[in-house]
Residue frames as a rotation matrix with the C-alpha (Angstrom) as fourth column:
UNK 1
0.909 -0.417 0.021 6.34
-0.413 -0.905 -0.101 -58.09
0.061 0.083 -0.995 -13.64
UNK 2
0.408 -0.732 0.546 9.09
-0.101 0.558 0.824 -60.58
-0.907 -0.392 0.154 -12.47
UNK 3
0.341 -0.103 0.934 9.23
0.757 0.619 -0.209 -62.07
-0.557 0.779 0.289 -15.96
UNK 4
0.624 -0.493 0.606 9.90
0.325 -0.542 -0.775 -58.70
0.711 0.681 -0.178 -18.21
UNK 5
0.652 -0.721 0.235 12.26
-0.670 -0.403 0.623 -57.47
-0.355 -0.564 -0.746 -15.37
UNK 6
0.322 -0.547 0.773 14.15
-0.258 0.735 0.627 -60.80
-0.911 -0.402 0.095 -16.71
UNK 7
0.826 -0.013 0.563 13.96
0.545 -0.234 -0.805 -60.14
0.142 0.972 -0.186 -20.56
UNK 8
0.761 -0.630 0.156 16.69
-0.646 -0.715 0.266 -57.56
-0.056 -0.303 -0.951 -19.53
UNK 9
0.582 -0.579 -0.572 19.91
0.682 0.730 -0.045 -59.43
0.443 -0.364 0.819 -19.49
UNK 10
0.805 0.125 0.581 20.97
-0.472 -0.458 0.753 -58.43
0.360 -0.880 -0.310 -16.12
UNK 11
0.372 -0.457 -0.808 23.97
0.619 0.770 -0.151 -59.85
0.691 -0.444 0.570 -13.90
UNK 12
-0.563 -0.135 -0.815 24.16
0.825 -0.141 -0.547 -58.98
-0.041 -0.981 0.190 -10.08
UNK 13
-0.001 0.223 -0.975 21.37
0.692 -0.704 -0.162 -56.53
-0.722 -0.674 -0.153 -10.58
UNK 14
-0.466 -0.400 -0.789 23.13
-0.020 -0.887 0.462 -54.34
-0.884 0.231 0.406 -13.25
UNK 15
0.636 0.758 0.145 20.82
0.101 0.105 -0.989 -53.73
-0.765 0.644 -0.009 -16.01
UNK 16
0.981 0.061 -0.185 22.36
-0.165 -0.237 -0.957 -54.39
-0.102 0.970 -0.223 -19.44
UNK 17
0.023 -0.980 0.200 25.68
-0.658 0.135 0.740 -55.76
-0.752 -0.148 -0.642 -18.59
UNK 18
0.258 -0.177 0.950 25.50
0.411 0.910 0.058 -58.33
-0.875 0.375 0.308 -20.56
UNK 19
0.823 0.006 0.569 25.51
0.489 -0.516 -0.703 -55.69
0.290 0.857 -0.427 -23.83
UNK 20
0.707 -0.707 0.022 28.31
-0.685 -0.677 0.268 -53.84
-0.174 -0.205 -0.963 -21.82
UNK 21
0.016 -0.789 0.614 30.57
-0.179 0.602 0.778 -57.00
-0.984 -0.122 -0.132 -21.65
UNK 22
0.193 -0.163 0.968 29.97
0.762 0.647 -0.043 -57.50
-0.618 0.745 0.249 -25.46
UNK 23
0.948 0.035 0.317 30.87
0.268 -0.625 -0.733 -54.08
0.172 0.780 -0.602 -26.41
UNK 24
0.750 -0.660 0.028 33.59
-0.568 -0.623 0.538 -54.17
-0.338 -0.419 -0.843 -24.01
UNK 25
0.119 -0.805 0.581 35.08
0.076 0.591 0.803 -57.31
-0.990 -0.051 0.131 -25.49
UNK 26
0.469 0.078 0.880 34.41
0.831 0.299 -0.470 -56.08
-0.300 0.951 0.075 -29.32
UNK 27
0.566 -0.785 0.251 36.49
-0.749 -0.617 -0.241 -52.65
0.344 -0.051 -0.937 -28.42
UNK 28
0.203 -0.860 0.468 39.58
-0.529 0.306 0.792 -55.61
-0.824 -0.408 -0.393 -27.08
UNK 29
0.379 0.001 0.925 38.99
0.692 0.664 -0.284 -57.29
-0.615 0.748 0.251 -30.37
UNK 30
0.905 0.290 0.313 39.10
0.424 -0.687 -0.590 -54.15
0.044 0.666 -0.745 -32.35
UNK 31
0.683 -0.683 0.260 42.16
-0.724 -0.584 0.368 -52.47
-0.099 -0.439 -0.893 -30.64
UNK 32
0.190 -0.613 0.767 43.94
0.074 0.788 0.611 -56.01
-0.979 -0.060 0.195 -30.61
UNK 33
0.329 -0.342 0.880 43.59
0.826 0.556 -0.093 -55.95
-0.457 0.758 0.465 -34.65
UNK 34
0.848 -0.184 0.497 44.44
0.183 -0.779 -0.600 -53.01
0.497 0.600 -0.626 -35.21
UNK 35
0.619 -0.734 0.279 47.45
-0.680 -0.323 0.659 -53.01
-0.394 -0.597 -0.699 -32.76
UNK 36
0.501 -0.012 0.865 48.42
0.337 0.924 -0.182 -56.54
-0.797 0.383 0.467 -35.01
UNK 37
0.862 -0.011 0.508 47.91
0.508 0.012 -0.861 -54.84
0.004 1.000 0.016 -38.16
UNK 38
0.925 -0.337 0.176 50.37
-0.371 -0.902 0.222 -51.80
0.083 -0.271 -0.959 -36.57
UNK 39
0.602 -0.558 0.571 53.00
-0.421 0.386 0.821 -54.14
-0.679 -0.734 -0.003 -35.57
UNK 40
0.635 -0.128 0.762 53.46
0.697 0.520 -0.494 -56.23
-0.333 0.844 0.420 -39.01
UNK 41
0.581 -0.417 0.699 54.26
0.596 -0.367 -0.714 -53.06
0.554 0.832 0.035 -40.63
UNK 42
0.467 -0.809 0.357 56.49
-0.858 -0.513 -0.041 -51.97
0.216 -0.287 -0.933 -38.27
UNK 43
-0.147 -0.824 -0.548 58.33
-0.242 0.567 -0.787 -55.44
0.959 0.017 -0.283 -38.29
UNK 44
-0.668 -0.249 0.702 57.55
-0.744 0.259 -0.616 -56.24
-0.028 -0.933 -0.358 -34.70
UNK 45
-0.982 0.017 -0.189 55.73
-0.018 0.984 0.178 -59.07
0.189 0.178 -0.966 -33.43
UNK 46
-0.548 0.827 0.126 52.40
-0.637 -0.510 0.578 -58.50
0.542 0.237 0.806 -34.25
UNK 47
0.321 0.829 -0.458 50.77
-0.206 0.534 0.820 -62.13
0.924 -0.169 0.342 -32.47
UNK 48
-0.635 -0.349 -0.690 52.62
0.670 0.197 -0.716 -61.59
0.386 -0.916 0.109 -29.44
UNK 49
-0.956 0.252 0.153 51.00
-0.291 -0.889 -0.353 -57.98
0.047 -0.382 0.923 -29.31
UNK 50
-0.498 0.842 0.210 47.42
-0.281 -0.385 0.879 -59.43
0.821 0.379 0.428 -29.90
UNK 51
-0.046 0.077 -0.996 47.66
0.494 0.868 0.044 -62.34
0.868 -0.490 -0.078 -27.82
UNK 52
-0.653 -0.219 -0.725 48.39
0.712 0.147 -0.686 -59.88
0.257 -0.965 0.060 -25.01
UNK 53
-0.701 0.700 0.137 45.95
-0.711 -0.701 -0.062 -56.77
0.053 -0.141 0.989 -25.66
UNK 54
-0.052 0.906 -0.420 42.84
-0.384 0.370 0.846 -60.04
0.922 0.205 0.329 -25.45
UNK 55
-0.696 -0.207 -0.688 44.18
0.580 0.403 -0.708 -60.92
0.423 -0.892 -0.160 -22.13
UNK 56
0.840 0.410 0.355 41.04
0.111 -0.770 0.628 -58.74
0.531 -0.488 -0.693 -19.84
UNK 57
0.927 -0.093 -0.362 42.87
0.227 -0.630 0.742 -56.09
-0.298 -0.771 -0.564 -17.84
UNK 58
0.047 -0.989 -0.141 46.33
0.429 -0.107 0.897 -57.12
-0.902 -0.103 0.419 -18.56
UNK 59
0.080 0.009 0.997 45.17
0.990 -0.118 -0.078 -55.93
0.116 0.993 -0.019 -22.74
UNK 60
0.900 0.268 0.344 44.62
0.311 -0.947 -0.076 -52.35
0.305 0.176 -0.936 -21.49
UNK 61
0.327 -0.924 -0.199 48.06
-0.199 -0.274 0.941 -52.17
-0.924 -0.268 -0.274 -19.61
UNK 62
-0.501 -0.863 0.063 49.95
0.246 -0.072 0.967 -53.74
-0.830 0.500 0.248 -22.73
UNK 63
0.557 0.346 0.755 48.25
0.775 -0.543 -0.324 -51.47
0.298 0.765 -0.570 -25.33
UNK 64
0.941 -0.309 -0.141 49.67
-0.159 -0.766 0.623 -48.50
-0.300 -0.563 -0.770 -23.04
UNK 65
0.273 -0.952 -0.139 53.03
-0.325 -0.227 0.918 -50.02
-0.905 -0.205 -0.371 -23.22
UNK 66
0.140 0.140 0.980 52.49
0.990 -0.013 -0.140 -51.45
-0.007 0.990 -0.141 -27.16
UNK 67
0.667 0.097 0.739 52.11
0.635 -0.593 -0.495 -47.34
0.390 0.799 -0.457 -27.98
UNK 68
0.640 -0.711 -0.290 55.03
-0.444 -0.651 0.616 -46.01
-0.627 -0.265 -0.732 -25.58
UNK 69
0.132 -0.733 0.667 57.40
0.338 0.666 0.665 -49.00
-0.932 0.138 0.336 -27.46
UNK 70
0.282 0.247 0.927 55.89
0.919 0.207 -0.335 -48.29
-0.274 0.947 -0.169 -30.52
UNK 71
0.963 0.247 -0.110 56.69
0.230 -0.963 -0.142 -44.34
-0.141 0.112 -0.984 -30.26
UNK 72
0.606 -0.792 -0.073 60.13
-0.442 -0.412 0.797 -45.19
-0.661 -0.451 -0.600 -29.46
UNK 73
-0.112 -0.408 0.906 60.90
0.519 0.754 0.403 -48.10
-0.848 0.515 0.127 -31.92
UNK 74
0.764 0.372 0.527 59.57
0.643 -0.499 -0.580 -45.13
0.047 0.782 -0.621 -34.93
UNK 75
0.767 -0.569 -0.297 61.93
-0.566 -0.818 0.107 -42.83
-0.303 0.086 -0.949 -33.86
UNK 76
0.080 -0.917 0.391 64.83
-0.043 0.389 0.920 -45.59
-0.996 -0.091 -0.009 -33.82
UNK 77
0.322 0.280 0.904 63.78
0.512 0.752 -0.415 -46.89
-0.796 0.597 0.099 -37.23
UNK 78
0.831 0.403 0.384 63.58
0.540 -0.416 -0.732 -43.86
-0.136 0.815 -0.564 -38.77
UNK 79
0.570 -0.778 -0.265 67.26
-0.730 -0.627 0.273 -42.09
-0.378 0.038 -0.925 -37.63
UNK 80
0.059 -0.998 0.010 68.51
-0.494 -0.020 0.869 -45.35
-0.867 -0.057 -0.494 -39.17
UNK 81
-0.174 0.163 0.971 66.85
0.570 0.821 -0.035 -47.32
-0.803 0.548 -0.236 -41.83
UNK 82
0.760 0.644 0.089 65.92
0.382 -0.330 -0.863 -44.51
-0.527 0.690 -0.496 -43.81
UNK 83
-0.377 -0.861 0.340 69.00
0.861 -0.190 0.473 -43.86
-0.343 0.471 0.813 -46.93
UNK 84
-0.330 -0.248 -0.911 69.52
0.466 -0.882 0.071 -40.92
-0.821 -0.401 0.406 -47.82
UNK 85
0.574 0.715 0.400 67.05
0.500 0.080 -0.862 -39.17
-0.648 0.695 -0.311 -50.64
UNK 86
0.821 -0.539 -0.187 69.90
-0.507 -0.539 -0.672 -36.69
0.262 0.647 -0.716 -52.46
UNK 87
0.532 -0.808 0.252 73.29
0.727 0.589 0.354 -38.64
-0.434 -0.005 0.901 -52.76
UNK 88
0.852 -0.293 -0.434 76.27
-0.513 -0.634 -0.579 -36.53
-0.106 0.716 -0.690 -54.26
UNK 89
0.739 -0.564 -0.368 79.62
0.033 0.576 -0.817 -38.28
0.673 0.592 0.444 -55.28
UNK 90
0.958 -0.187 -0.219 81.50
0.146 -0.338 0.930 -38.75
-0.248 -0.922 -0.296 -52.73
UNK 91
0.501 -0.865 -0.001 85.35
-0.807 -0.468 0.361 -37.59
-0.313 -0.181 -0.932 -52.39
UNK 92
0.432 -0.081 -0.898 87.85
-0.306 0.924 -0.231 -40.18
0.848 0.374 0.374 -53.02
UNK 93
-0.962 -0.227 0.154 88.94
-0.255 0.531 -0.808 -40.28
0.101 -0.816 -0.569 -48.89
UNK 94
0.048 0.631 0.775 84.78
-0.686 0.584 -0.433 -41.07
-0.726 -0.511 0.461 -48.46
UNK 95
0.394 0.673 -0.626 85.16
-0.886 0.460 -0.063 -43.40
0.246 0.579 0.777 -51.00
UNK 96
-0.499 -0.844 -0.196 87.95
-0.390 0.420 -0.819 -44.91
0.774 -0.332 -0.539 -49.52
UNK 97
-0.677 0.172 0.715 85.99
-0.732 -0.247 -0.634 -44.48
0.068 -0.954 0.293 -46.20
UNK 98
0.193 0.948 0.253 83.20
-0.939 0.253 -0.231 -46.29
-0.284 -0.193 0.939 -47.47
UNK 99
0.078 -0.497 -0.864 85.14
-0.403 0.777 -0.484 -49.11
0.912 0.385 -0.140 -49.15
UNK 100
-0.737 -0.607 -0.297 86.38
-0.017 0.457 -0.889 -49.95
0.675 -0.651 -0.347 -45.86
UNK 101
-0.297 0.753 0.587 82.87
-0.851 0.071 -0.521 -49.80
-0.434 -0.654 0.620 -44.09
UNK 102
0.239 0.717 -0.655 81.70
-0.968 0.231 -0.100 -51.71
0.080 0.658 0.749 -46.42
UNK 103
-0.011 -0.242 -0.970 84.22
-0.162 0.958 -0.237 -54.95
0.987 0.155 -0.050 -45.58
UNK 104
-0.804 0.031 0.593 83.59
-0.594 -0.025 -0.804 -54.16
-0.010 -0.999 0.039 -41.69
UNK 105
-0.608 0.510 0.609 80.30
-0.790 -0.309 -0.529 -55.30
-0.081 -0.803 0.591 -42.59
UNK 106
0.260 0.109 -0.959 80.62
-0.694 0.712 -0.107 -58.06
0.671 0.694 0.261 -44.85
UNK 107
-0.351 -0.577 -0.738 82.68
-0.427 0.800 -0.422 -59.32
0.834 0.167 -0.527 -42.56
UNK 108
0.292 0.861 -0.418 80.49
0.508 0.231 0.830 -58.70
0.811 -0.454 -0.370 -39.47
UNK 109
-0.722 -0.525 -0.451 82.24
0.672 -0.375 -0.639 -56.52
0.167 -0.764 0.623 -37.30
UNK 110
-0.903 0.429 -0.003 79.29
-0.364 -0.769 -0.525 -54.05
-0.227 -0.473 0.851 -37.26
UNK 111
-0.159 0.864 0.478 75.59
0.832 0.378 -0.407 -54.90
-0.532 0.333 -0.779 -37.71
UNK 112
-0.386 0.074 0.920 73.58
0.922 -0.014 0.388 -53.31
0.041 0.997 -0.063 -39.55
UNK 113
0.852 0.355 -0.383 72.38
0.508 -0.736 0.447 -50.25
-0.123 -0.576 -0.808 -37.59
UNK 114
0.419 -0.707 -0.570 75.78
0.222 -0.529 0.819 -49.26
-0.880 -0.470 -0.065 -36.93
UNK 115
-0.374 -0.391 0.841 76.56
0.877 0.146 0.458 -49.70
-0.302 0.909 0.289 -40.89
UNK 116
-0.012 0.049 0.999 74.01
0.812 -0.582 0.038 -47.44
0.583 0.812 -0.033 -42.01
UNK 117
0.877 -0.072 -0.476 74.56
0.309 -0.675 0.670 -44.90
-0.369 -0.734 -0.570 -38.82
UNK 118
0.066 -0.979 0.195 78.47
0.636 0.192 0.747 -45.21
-0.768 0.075 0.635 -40.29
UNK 119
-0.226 -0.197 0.954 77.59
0.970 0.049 0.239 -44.45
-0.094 0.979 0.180 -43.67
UNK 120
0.353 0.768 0.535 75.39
0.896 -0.442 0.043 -41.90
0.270 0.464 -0.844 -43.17
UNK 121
0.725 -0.472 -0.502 78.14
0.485 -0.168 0.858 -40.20
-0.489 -0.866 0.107 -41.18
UNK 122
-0.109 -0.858 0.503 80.67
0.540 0.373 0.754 -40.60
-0.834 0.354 0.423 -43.87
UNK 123
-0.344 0.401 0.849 78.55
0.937 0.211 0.280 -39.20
-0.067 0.891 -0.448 -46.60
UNK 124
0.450 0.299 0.842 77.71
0.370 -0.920 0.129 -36.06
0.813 0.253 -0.524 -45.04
UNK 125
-0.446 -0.890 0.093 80.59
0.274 -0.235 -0.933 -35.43
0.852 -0.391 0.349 -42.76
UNK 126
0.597 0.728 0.338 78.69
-0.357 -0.137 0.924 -35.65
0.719 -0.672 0.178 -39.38
């Protein structure tokens, strides 16, 4: 009886850990590449994020904070990278207006956030 009780893979006792620890590290794989794949296409650093979600324990904390960052970095992206889909001609003080953004940021005085936050300002009188 000694012998099939040992056919089990067993550790301290617990039947079938050994199958738990390999499903528990192919859900830290899984979640790691898909938190990777998530990262790329949102421009962030995608092999910093895997490297830490394969870490045991510390992967389940920074997944947690991987999808609060990630909730907040979508919102940023989206109030500023996205250009406006309907455009209408602008005036000739926004064209002025924009002329003069436009060498603020050639020359660097604003980055690029604050450019298209500027523009988008300028364009529909916000």
């Amino acid at each position: 009886m000694d012998g099939d009780e040992h056919m089990m893979m067993d550790w301290w006792g617990i039947p079938y850990m050994g199958y738990m620890m390999l499903a528990i590290w192919a859900a830290f794989i899984i979640v790691g590449f898909l938190i990777y794949k998530d990262a790329e296409q949102r421009n962030m650093n995608g092999a910093l994020w895997l490297i830490l979600v394969f870490i045991p324990w510390i992967g389940v904390i920074s997944a947690v904070v991987y999808l609060i960052i990630r909730a907040t970095y979508t919102e940023q992206q989206t109030q500023v990278q996205k250009p406006p889909t309907e455009s209408y001609p602008p005036s000739p003080k926004q064209q002025r207006a924009l002329e003069m953004l436009d060498e603020r940021y050639a020359s660097g005085e604003i980055t690029r956030e604050e450019y298209y936050l500027m523009r988008k300002d300028i364009e529909y009188g916000k």
